[in-house]
N, C-alpha and C positions, 0 to 999 in steps of 0.2 A: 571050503565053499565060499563063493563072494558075496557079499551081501546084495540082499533082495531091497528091491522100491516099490513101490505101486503107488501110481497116480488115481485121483478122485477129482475129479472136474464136474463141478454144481453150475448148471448154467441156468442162475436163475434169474427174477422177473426184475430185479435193479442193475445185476450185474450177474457178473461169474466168476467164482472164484477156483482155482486150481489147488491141492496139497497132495500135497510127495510124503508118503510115508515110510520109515524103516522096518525092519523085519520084528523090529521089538513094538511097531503100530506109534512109535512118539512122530509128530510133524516134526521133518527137518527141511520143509522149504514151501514155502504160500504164494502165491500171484492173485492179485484180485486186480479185477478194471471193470468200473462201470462204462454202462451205455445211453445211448439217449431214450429219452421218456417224453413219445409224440403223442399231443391233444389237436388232432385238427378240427376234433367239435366239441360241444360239449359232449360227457361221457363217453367219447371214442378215445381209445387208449390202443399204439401202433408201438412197435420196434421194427427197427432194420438189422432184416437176418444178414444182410453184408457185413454190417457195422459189428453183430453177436459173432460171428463166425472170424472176424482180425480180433478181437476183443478174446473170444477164447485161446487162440493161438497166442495173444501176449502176456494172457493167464499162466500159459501154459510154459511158456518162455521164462515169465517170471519167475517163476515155481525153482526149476531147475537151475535158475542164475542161483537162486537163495541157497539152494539145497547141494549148488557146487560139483552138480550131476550135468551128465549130458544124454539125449533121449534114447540112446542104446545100453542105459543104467537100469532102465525102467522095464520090470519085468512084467507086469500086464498095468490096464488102467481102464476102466470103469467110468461110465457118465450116467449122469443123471440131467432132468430136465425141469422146465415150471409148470408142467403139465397141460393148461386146456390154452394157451396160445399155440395157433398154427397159422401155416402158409399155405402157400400153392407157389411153385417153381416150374420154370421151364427144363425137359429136363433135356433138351439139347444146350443150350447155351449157358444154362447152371444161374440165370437169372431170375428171382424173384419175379411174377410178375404186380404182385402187391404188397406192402407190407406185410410184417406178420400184426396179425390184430391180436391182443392181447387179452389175458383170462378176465380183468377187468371191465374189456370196454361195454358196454352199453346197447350199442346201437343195434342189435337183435332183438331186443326186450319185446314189441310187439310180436314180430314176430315169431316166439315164444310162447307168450301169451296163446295167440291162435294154436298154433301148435299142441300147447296143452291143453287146451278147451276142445281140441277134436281127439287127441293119442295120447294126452298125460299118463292114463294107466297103464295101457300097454308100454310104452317106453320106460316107466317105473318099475315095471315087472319085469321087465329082459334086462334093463341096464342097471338099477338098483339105484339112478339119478333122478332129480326131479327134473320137470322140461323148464330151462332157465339160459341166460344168455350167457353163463357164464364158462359153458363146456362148449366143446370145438366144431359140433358139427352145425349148426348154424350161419358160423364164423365163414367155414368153409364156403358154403352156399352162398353168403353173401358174397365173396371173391369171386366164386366163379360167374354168379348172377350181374354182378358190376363193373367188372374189366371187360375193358371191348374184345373181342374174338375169342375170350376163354373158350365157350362151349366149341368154338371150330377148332381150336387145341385139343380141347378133351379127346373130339373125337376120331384125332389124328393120332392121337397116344402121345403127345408129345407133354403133357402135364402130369406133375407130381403134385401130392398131398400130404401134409405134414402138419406135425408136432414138431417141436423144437430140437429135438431128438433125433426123430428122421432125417432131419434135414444137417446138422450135426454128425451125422452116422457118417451118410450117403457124402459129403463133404473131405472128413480126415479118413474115409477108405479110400479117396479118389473115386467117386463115382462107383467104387464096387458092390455096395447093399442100399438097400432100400427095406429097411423094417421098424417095426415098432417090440414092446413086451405089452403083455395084459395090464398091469399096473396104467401102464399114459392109455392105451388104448379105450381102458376103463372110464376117462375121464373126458373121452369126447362123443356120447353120447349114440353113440355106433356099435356098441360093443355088446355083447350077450353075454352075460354072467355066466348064463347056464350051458352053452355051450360053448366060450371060451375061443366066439371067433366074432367075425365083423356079420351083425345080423341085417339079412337082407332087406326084411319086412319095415324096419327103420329108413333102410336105403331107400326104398323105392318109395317110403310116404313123405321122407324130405329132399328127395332127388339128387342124388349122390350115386353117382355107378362105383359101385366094388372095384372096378377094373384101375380106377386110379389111387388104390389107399395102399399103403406097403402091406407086405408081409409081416404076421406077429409071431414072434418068438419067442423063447424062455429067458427071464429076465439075468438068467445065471447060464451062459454058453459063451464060445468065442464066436462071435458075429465076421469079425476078419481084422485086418488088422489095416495100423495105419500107413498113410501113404507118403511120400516125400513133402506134398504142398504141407501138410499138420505139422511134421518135423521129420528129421534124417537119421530117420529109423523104422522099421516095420516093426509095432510092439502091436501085442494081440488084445482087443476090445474085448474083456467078457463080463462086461454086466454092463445090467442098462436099466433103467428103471424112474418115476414119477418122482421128483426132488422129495414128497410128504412121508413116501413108502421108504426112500434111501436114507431119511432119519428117524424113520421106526426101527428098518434095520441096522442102523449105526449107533441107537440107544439099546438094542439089544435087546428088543422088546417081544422076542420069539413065543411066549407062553400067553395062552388065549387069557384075555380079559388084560392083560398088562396096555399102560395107556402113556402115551409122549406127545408132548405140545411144541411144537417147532414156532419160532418168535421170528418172523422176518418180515419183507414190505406186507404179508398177511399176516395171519393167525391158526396153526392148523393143529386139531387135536386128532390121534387116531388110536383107534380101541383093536389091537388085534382078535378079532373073532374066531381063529383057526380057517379050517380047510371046507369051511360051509358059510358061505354070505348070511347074513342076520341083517334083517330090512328092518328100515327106523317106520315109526309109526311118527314119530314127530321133529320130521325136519332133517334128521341127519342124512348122510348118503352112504350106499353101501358100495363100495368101492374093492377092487382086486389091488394088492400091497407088492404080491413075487409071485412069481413061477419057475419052479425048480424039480426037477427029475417027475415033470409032467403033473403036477400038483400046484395048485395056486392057493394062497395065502391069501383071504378075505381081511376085511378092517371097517369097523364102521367112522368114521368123516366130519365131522364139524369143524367147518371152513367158515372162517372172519376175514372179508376183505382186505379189511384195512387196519394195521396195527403199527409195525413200524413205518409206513407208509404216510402216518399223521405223525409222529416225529419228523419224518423229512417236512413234512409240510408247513410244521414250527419254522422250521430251520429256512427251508428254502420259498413257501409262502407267504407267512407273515414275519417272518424275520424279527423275533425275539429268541432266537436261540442262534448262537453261531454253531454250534455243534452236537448231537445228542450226546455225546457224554456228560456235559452240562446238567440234563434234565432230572440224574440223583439229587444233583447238589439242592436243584431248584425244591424239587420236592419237597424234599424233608428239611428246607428252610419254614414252610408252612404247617399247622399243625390238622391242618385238613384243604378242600377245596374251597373253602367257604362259600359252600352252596351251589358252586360250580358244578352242573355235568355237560359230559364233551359227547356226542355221539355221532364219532365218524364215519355216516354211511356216507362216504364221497358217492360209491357206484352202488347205490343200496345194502341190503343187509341180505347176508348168506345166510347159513345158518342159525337157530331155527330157524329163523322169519318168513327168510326166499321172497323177501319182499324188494322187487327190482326198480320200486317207486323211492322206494325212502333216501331221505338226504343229509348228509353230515348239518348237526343242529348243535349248538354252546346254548343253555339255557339256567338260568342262576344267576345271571351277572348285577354286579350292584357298580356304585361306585367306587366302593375296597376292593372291587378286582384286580389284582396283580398277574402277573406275568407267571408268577411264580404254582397259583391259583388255575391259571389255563396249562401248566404243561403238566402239573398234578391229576387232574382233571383226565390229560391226552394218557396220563398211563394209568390211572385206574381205568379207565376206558377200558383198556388192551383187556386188563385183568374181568373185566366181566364179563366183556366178552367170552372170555375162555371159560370162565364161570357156569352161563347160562348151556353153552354145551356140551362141559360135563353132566351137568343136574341128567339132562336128556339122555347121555350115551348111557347111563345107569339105571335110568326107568327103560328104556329101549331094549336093551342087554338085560338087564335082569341079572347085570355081574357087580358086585360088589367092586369099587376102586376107594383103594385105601392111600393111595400114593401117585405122584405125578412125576415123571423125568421130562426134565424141560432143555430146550436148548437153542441154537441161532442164534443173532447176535447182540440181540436185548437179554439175556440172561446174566449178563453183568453186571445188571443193573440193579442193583441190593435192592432198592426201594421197591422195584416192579414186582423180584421174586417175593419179596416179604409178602407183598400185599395181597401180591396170588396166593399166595399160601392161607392169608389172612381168611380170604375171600371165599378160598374152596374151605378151608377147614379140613384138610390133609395134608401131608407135607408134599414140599415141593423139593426134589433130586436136581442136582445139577453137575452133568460130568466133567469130569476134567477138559476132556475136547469137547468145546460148546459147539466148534460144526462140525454137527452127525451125519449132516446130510451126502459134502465128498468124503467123509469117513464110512459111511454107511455104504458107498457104489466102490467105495478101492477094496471093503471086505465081500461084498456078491462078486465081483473081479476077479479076488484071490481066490476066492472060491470056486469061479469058474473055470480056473486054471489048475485045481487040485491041490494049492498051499494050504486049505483048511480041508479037514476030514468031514467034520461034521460042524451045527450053529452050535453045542456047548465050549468049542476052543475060540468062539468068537464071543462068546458070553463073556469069559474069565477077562476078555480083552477092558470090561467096560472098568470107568474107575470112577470112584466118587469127588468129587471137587466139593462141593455144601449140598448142607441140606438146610431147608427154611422151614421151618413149626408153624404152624399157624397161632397166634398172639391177640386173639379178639376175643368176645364171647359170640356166642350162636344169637343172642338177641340183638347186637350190632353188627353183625354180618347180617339176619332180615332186614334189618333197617338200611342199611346200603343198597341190598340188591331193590327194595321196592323201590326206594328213587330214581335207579335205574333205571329200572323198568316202565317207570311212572316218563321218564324222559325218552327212551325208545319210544314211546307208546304217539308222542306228540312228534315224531319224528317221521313214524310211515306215512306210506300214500303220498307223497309228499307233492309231487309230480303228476299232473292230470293230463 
């Protein structure tokens, strides 16, 4: 028998990265390429789906040069997406007709606001989201509310609507599908938990006709396959799935109550709940992970804006770092922040907060502040973040979490996992493949294709790389989290 491949293609919110795996699951070939990161206001945050769409194909490229393969090697392949960034495309001429606006940007926040002062509950109770700018259907509205002759497009049929994914799909088929899964669906505030389709009553109170949104599928099927423009081969797509939920299922985290914190330009923790939604009483989201042999996979959600996203910001804002790997050394050159806290609400604060006012604030500063001081500072940040919405997904759940798998591209980072460790006061796992996320769509793939029987042969898959203890006492861990919090606290509302 010849040996098997499977690709996993992560198109996420900096870049996309592509890995080719062997039948024994070790990477034997990577592509990554960033793309550009547009601000034409303040808080508006854009990408160009032209730019993501050559940017994955040289992922994809890439991957294969490494891995010494060519695309008729590759027996099925899997995508995943950044979830609440979408578009709107023409779908005669395959043009864009705005950018894609991105899960960050801002400029819905009013209205939002409105929104949820007349339907917050209701939308809370069908979608398991709160009403906030940061999911897609708002996004959409405003595109099609601001481009001159949308609505005469809409109502010609000649407009598409999309997720990053969609638009992805409908792309490397050649125009052949147009759909979504429950998992991205879930995340753009259109979606009915309970009935497990695009609910109308949403539709029709933010003006959105059903007639333009794809088709939603099972996150584990073959959709179809791909076409000449992607590469020169027809290899068959079967999984597809939210980038948060493709690294729940690539950490392997299939047994309810188990919990995995993904480290990239955000912060995402998720709690598998099983086969029944569990709504947060404070702040979390309740969110759909997979859908598989007509069954969907609930998770509860605390989402941090901005994590590795304030390390770029070192690097490429204020320019004391030339590179994040840097930022260990920096660290643990200092024996604390002295007095330093960082809190990076660039685009407000997610979880718990959902407060879409508040504004990245440094407060502590003396004249001993060092450099070394602020980027200490930017990575306990991350870690408290992820702190604070643990504490919540365990009072919410009512599940005991004794342990955390971490992974993305800050978990190399010794100092960060210690400290998260430090922080939560439970260990902290970290696997040998730190990105779980195209590990996590090349195993829903395999699986759509019938190489895996069942998720226990994908369990055995997972492997340990470190694990970090926690090393403080419980009375210097309250002491940290309350200046934290004392420093969130002067940070919301920020914005009138």
């Amino acid at each position: 028998m010849s040996k098997r491949y499977y690709l996993g293609v992560d198109q996420g919110t900096t870049g996309t990265t592509a890995l080719i795996f062997d039948q024994e699951w070790d990477i034997c070939g990577k592509g990554y390429t960033e793309h550009t990161q547009y601000y034409p206001k303040p808080g508006w945050v854009e990408h160009d789906p032209i730019e993501i769409w050559h940017k994955t194909k040289e992922s994809v490229a890439m991957a294969l040069d490494k891995a010494g393969l060519k695309a008729q090697d590759l027996r099925v392949m899997g995508l995943d997406n950044q979830g609440e960034t979408c578009m709107v495309w023409d779908k005669n001429t395959g043009e864009p007709i705005y950018n894609a606006i991105v899960w960050q940007d801002r400029r819905t926040a009013r209205a939002a606001d409105k929104l949820k002062e007349e339907c917050g509950n209701l939308i809370t109770q069908k979608t398991g989201l709160p009403v906030d700018a940061y999911f897609s259907a708002l996004k959409i509205k405003w595109i099609l509310d601001n481009v001159e002759n949308a609505w005469k497009k809409v109502e010609k049929g000649e407009l598409l609507v999309g997720t990053l994914d969609t638009w992805l799909l409908w792309k490397m088929t050649g125009r052949e599908i147009y759909v979504t899964d429950p998992s991205t669906a879930s995340r753009t505030m259109l979606f009915n938990l309970h009935t497990s389709q695009w609910d109308d009553e949403i539709l029709e109170i933010i003006g959105i006709p059903r007639s333009i949104l794809p088709e939603i599928r099972e996150s584990v099927e073959i959709y179809g396959y791909t076409c000449t423009d992607f590469f020169e081969a027809r290899i068959p797509i079967a999984g597809g799935v939210v980038d948060q939920a493709a690294a729940l299922f690539g950490q392997a985290c299939f047994g309810k109550g188990s919990v995995k914190t993904t480290y990239g330009t955000g912060c995402f923790m998720l709690m598998n709940t099983g086969n029944k939604p569990v709504f947060s009483q404070n702040g979390l989201i309740t969110t759909a992970v997979w859908s598989m042999d007509k069954s969907i996979t609930f998770a509860l959600d605390g989402g941090v804006y901005i994590a590795g996203a304030a390390i770029q910001w070192l690097r490429d804002g204020l320019g004391i770092i030339d590179e994040a790997a840097e930022t260990e050394a920096l660290a643990q050159s200092v024996p604390d922040t002295g007095g330093v806290l960082f809190v990076p609400a660039f685009t407000g604060l997610a979880a718990p907060y959902w407060d879409q006012y508040a504004r990245g604030m440094m407060i502590g500063i003396t004249g001993g502040t060092t450099r070394a001081h602020i980027v200490r500072a930017t990575l306990e940040a991350i870690a408290f973040q992820v702190a604070e919405n643990l504490a919540v997904m365990r009072k919410d759940s009512g599940m005991p979490i004794d342990l955390m798998r971490a992974d993305g591209g800050a978990v190399v980072n010794q100092f960060l996992m210690q400290f998260q460790a430090d922080i939560l006061g439970i260990p902290v796992d970290v696997p040998v493949i730190h990105e779980t996320t195209a590990l996590g769509v090349a195993y829903l793939a395999a699986l759509g294709i019938g190489d895996f029987d069942n998720l226990d042969e994908i369990s055995s898959k997972w492997k340990l790389s470190q694990r970090y203890e926690p090393a403080i006492t419980e009375d210097h861990r309250h002491q940290l989290m309350h200046q934290w919090q004392r420093a969130v606290a002067r940070s919301q509302k920020w914005i009138e």
